[in-house]
C-alpha positions as a Python dict, from the first residue, in 0.01 Angstrom:
ca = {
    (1, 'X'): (0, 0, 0),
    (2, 'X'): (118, 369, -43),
    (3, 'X'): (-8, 693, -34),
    (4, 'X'): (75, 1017, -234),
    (5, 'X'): (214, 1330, -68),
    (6, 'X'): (0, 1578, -168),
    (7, 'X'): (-234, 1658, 128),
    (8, 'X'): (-628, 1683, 65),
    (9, 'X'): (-979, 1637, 214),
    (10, 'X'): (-1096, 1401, -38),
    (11, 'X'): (-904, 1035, -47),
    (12, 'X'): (-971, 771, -319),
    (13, 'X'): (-865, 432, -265),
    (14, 'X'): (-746, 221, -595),
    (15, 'X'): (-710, -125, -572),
    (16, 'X'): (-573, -327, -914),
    (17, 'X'): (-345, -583, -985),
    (18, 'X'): (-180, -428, -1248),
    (19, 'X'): (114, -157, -1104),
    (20, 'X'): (135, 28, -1400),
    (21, 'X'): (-266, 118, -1358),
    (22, 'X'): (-203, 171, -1022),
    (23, 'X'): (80, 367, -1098),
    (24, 'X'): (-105, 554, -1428),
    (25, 'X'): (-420, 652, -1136),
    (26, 'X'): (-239, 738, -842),
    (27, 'X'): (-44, 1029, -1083),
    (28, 'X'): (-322, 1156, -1225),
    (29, 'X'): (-549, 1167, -954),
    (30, 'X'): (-274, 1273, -735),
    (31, 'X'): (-214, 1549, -954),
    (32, 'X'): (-566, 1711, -935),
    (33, 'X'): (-513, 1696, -557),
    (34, 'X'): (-685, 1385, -418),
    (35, 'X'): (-496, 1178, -118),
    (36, 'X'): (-500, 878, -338),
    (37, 'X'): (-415, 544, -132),
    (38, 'X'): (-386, 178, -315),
    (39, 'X'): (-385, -177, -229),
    (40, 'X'): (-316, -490, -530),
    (41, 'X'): (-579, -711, -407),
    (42, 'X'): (-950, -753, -227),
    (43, 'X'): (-835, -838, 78),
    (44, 'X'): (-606, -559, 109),
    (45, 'X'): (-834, -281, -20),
    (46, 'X'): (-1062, -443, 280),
    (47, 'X'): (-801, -343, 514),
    (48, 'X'): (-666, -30, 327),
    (49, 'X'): (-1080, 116, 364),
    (50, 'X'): (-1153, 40, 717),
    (51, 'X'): (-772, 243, 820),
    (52, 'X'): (-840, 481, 592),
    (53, 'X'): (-1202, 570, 554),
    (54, 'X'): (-1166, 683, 191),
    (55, 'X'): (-1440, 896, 60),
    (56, 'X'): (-1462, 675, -297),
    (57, 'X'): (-1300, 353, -416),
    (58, 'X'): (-1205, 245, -783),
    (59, 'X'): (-1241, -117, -748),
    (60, 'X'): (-1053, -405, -1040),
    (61, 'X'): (-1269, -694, -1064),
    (62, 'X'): (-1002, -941, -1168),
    (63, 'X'): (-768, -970, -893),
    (64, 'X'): (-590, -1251, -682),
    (65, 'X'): (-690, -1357, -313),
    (66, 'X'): (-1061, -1188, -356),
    (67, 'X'): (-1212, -1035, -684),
    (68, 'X'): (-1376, -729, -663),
    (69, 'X'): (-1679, -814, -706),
    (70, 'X'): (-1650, -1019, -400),
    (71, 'X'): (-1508, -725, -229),
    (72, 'X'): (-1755, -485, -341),
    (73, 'X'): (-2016, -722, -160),
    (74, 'X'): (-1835, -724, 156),
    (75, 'X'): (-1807, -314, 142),
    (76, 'X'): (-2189, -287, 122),
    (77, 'X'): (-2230, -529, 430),
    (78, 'X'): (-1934, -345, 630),
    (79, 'X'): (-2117, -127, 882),
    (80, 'X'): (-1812, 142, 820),
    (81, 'X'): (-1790, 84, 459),
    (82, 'X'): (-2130, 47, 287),
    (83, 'X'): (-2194, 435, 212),
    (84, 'X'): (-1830, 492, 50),
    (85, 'X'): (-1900, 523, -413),
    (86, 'X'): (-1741, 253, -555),
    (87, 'X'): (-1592, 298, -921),
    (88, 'X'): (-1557, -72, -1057),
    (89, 'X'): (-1309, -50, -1397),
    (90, 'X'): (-1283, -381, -1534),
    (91, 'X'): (-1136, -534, -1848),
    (92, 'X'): (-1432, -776, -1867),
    (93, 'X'): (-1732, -564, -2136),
    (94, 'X'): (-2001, -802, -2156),
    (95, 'X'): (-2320, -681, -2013),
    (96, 'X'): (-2376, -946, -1757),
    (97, 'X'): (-2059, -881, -1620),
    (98, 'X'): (-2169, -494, -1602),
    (99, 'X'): (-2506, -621, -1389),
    (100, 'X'): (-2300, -869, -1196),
    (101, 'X'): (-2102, -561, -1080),
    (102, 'X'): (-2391, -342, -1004),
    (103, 'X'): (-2518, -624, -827),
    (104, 'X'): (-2258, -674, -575),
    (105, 'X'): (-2337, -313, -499),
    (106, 'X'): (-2055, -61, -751),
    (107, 'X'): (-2193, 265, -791),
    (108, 'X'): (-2057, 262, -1190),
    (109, 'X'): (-1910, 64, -1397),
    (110, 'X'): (-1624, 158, -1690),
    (111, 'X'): (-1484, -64, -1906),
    (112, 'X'): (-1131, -59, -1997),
    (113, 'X'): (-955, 34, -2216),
    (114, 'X'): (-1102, 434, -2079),
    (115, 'X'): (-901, 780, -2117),
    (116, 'X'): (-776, 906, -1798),
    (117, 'X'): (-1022, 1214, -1832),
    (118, 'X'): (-1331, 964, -1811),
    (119, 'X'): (-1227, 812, -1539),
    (120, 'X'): (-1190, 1134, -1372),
    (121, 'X'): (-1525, 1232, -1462),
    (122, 'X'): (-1663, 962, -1298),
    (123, 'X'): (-1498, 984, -996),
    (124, 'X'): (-1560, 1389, -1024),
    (125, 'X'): (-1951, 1285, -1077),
    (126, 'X'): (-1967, 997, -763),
    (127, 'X'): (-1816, 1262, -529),
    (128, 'X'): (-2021, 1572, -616),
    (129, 'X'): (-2347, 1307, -605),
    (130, 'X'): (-2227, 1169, -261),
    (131, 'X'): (-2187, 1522, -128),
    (132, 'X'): (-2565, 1637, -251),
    (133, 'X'): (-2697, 1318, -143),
    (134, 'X'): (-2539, 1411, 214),
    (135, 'X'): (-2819, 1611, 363),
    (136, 'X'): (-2914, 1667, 705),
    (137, 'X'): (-3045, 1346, 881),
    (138, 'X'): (-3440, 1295, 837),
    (139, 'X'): (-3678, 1021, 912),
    (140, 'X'): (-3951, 931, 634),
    (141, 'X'): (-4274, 698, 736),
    (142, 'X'): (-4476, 530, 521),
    (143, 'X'): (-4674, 278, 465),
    (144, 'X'): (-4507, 13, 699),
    (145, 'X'): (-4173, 164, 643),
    (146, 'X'): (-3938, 371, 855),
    (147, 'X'): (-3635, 509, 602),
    (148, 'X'): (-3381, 632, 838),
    (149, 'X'): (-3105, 868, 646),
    (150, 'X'): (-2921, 930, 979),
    (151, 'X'): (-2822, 552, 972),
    (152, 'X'): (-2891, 462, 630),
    (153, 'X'): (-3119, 164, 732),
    (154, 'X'): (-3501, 101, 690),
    (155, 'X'): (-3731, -36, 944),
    (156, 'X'): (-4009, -261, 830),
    (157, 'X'): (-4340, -377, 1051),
    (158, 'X'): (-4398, -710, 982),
    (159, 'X'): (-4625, -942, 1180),
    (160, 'X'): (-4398, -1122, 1355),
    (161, 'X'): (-4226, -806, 1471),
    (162, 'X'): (-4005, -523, 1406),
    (163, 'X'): (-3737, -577, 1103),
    (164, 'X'): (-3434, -337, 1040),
    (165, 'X'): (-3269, -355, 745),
    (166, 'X'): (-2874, -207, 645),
    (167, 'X'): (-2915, -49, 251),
    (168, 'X'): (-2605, 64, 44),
    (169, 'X'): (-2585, 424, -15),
    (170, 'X'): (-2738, 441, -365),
    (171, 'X'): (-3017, 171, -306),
    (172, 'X'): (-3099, 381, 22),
    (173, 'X'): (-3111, 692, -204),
    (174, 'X'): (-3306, 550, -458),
    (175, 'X'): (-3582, 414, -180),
    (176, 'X'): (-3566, 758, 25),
    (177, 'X'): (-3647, 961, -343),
    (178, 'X'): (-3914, 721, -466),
    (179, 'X'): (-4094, 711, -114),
    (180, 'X'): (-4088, 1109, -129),
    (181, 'X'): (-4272, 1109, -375),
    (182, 'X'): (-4577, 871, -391),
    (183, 'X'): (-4820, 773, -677),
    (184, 'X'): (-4553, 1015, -919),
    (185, 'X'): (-4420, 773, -1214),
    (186, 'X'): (-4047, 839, -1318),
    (187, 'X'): (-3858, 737, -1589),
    (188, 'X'): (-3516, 579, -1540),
    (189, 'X'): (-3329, 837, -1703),
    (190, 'X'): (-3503, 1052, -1405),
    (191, 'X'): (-3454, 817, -1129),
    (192, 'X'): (-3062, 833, -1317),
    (193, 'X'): (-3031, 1202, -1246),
    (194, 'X'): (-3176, 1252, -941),
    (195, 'X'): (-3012, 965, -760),
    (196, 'X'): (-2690, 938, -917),
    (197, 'X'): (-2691, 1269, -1119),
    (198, 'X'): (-2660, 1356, -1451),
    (199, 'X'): (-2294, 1367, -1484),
    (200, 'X'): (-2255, 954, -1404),
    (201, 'X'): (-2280, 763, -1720),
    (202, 'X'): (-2447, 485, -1615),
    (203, 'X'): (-2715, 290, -1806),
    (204, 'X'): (-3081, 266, -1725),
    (205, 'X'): (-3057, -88, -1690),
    (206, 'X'): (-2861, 19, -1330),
    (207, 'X'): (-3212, 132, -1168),
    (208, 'X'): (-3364, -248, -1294),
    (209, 'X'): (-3076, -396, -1081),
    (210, 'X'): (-3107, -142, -789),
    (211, 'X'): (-3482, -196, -768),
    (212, 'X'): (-3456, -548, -790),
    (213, 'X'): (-3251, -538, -469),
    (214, 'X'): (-3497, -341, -302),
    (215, 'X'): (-3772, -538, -397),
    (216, 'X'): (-3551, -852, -237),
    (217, 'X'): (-3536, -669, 67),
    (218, 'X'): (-3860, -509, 145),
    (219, 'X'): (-4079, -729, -82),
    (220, 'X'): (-4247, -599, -440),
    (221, 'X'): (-4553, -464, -334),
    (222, 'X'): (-4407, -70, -274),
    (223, 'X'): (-4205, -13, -608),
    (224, 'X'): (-4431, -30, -934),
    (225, 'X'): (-4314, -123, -1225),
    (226, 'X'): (-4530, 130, -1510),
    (227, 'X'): (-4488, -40, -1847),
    (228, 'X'): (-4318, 200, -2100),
    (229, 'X'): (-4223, 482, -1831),
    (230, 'X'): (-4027, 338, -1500),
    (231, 'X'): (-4138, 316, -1197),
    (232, 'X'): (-4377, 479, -888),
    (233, 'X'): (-4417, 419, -513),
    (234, 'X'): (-4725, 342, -415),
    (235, 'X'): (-4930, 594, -257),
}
């Protein structure tokens, strides 16, 4: 592991395999004044996060000891950990490997080969939507359903008692903006921008997957599906 010199409030954590992409990050992101830190492997980066709290990781998915998707999973079930954007960048193109990495919980997904300047932009994008996603802590009730932004979890009344649930950041989001906003249908290009914002590429089929995890948690009765438009709460 090593960290650059250059002093700054905003840390990024890169974790590859491959020095000279380690190397070819750390530089650039150094240069524009992050406090860049990186680790080779999954287990590592595990480490490397939980020492130094980073405020976004860019995450390899082909790595020895643990692959990052595996990794990414363990993030969004770290108590410390699940908020923090995660960048996956990944040789692998095909589109299920794309929703196997949204799945285990990465906030976007590039595929290399990518220019310096769009990986940048992404990690530009993730930061400025964590920070406006970083509101002062509220409480929303409805329906059954406690969604609790000062500890990122939702409470659920069920019959056989009281349920609390841990989300990931951008799930949590994506529940806490839906639930604000009752019987209104929105397009995923809409649930796109106000969620993750309009500056993160990422395609629509990322709300499918991040609904879909929702769904698994709460059940499918509160998220609509509207044929031909998106989705809407239930009122």
């Amino acid at each position: 592991m090593t960290a650059s010199s250059i002093p700054g409030d905003t840390s990024i954590l890169v974790v590859d395999d491959e020095q000279d992409i380690i190397d070819l990050l750390d530089y650039n992101l150094s240069s524009r004044g992050y406090d860049v830190t990186t680790a080779r492997d999954g287990i590592e980066a595990l480490d490397t996060a939980r020492e130094v709290q980073p405020d976004l990781i860019i995450l390899d998915v082909m790595m020895p000891k643990l692959d990052g998707l595996e990794t990414c999973r363990r993030i969004r079930q770290d108590a410390y950990l699940r908020t923090i954007p995660v960048l996956m960048l990944t040789a692998r193109t095909e589109e299920e490997s794309m929703i196997e990495g949204l799945d285990s919980g990465a906030d976007s997904y590039l595929s290399k080969p990518v220019s310096i300047p769009v990986i940048v932009s992404q990690v530009e994008a993730l930061l400025r939507s964590s920070k406006r996603n970083d509101t002062p802590p509220d409480t929303l009730s409805i329906h059954d359903l406690t969604i609790d932004r000062d500890r990122f979890i939702v409470i659920q009344e069920q019959e056989s008692g009281t349920k609390e649930m841990h989300f990931p950041k951008q799930e949590f989001e994506l529940l806490h903006f839906m639930a604000s906003h009752p019987g209104t249908a929105f397009t995923r290009q809409e649930i796109l921008d106000e969620v993750w914002g309009p500056e993160i590429y990422v395609v629509d089929r990322t709300v499918d997957v991040h609904v879909r995890k929702i769904r698994e948690k709460i059940g499918s009765d509160y998220i609509e599906t509207i044929k031909g438009v998106g989705y809407r709460f239930q009122g």
